[in-house]
N, C-alpha and C positions, 0 to 999 in steps of 0.2 A: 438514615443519616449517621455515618458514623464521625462522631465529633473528634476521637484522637482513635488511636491504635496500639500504643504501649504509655507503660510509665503510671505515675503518681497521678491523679486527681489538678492538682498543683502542678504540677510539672509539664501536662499535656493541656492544659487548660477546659477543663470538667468540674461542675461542680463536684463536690464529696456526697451529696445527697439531695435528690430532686423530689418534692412532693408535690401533687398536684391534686387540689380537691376539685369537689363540684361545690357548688354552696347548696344552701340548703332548701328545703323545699318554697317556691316561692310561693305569691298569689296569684298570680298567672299559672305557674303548672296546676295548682289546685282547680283553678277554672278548668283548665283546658280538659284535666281528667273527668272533672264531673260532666262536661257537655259533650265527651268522647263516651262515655258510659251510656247517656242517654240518648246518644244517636242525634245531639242537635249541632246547627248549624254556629251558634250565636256564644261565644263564653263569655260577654262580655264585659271584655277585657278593656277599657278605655287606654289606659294611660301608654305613655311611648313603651317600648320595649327598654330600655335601658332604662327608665324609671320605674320597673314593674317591684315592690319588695320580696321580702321575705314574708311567709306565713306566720303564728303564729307558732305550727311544727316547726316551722322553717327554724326559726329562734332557738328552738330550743334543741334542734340538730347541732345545731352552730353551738351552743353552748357543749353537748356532748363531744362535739370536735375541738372546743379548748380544756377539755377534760384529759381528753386522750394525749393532747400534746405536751398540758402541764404534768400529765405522767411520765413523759419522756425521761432516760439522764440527760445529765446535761451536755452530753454531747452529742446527744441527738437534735435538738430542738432546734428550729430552723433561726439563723442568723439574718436574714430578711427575706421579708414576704412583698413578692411582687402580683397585685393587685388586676381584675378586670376593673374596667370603670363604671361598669351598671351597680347600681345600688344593691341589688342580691346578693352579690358577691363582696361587693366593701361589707355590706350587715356582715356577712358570716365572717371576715376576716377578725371586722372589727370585737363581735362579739368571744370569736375563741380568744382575741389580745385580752378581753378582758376577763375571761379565765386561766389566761396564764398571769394578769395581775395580779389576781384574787389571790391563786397560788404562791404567790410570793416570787416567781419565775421571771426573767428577763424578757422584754416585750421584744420584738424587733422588730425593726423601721417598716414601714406600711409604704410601698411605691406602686402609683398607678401607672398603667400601661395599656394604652387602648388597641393593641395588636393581641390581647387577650379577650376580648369585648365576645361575645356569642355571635354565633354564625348570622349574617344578614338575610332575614327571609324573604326579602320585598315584598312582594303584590303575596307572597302566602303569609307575609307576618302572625301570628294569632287565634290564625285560622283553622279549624274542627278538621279533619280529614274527610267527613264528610262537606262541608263546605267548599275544600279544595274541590273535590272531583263536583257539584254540582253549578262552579262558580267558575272554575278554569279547566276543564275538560282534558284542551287541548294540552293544558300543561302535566296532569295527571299520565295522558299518554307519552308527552316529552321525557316525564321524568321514567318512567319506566323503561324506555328505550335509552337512555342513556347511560342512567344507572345512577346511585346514590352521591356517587362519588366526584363523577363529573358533570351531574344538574345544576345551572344555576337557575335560580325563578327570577323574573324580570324586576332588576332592582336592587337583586339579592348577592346570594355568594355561592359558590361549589363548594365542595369539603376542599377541592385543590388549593382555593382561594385562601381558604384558613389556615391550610398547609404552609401555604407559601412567607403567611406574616408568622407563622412560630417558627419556621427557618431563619426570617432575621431576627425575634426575640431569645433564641437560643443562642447564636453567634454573639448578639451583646451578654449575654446571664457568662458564656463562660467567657469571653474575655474580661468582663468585668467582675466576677465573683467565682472561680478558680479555687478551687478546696474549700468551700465556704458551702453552708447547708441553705438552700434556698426553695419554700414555699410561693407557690403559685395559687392563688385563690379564683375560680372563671367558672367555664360552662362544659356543659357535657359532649357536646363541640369537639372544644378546644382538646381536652382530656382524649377522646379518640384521636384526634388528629397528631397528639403527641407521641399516641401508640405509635400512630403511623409513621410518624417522621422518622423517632429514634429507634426504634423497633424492624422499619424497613418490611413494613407489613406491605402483603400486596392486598390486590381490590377486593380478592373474595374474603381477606383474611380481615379486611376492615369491613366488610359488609356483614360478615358471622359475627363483629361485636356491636353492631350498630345496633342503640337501644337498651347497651346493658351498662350503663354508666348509671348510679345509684344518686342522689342528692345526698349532699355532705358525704359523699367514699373519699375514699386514699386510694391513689395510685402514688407509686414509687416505684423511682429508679437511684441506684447507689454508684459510685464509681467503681468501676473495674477492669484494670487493665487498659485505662485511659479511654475509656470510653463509659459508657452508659447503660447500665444493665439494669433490668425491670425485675423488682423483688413483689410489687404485691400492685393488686387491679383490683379497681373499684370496689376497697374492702370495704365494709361495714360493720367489723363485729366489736368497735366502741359505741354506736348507738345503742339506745336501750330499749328494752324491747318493748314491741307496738308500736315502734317508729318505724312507718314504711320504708323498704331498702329498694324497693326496683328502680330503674332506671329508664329515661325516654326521653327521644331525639326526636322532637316535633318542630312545626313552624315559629319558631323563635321562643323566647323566654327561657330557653337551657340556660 
């Protein structure tokens, strides 16, 4: 998607700087990785998806991602942050705002947008990968024939699906915030998909990163040349170390 083609940020209507986290690690990825490790069906994971929080890691990912930002100048730091509505990702917004309070730094406005919200799993919501293949077979073999990209599971979403709502939250972000520095706080999802949109990646070039989105990274894109150009993916190297950085695109809770 190319959003302009010459000219200023301001000019062409692009933001000046696009950051996009994951948040941090939750209680649900923590399940899901322990019962992927031991080969069980069951992570049980009770509450909705959109209700699942942050871990305790998770917390303090979040806190190292309001470290990094209150190290910013001041003309870096994002001038509003636009929000998923799951709780994982308000925690981590909210908790870096209150490292850029601490710091003495300018907070910016916190707006929810539920066309950020993580990819819809349906009937896989939660579920172990082994569970998927010994509970829906048939959809195991769907999803391989179709491909990652355009599988949906019954209930659920495609990655095209999620494509489609950051096409319209990008069209409103730069007519409405145009040279202005704007933080997005969601899912690892979203974060691929945004590769995809602005980036103009095709299926095998989204397929080669499926997976490698980090809890609490930085991806960014800067303006240039009226358009949107990608400076840095799914960084990690303001977390500290012993905080896991790998990344994973399972049945919901990214």
């Amino acid at each position: 998607m190319h959003i302009a083609t010459t000219g200023d940020a301001t000019a062409f209507g692009v933001p000046a700087e696009l950051v996009v986290v994951r948040h941090g690690q939750s209680t649900g990825n923590a399940a899901l990785a322990a019962a992927e490790a031991a080969g069980s069906e069951d992570a049980g994971i009770t509450q909705r998806d959109p209700d699942i929080p942050l871990s305790v890691l998770g917390g303090e990912q979040a806190r190292d991602l309001g470290g990094w930002l209150a190290s910013l100048p001041a003309e870096r730091v994002p001038e509003i942050i636009k929000c998923s509505p799951y709780v994982r990702a308000q925690e981590t917004a909210r908790i870096a705002c209150e490292e850029l309070a601490r710091a003495g730094r300018a907070v910016p406005p916190l707006v929810l947008d539920e066309r950020l919200r993580d990819r819809e799993s349906g009937v896989l919501s939660k579920l172990t990968s082994v569970a998927v293949r010994i509970r829906f077979p048939d959809e195991t073999r769907r999803r391989a024939h179709l491909g990652e990209l355009y599988y949906r599971p019954p209930g659920g979403e495609s990655l095209t699906d999620v494509a489609l709502r950051l096409r319209s939250f990008l069209r409103d972000v730069c007519r409405e915030h145009a040279g202005r520095r704007v933080l997005v706080a969601a899912h690892d999802a979203v974060v691929i998909m945004f590769r995809f949109v602005l980036d103009n990646l095709t299926e095998a070039e989204l397929v080669r990163l499926y997976g490698s989105v980090a809890n609490a990274s930085v991806t960014r894109w800067v303006a240039d040349a009226g358009r949107l150009r990608l400076v840095e993916y799914s960084q990690t190297s303001h977390l500290r170390a012993g905080h896991p950085r790998g990344g994973h695109l399972g049945a919901g809770t990214g």
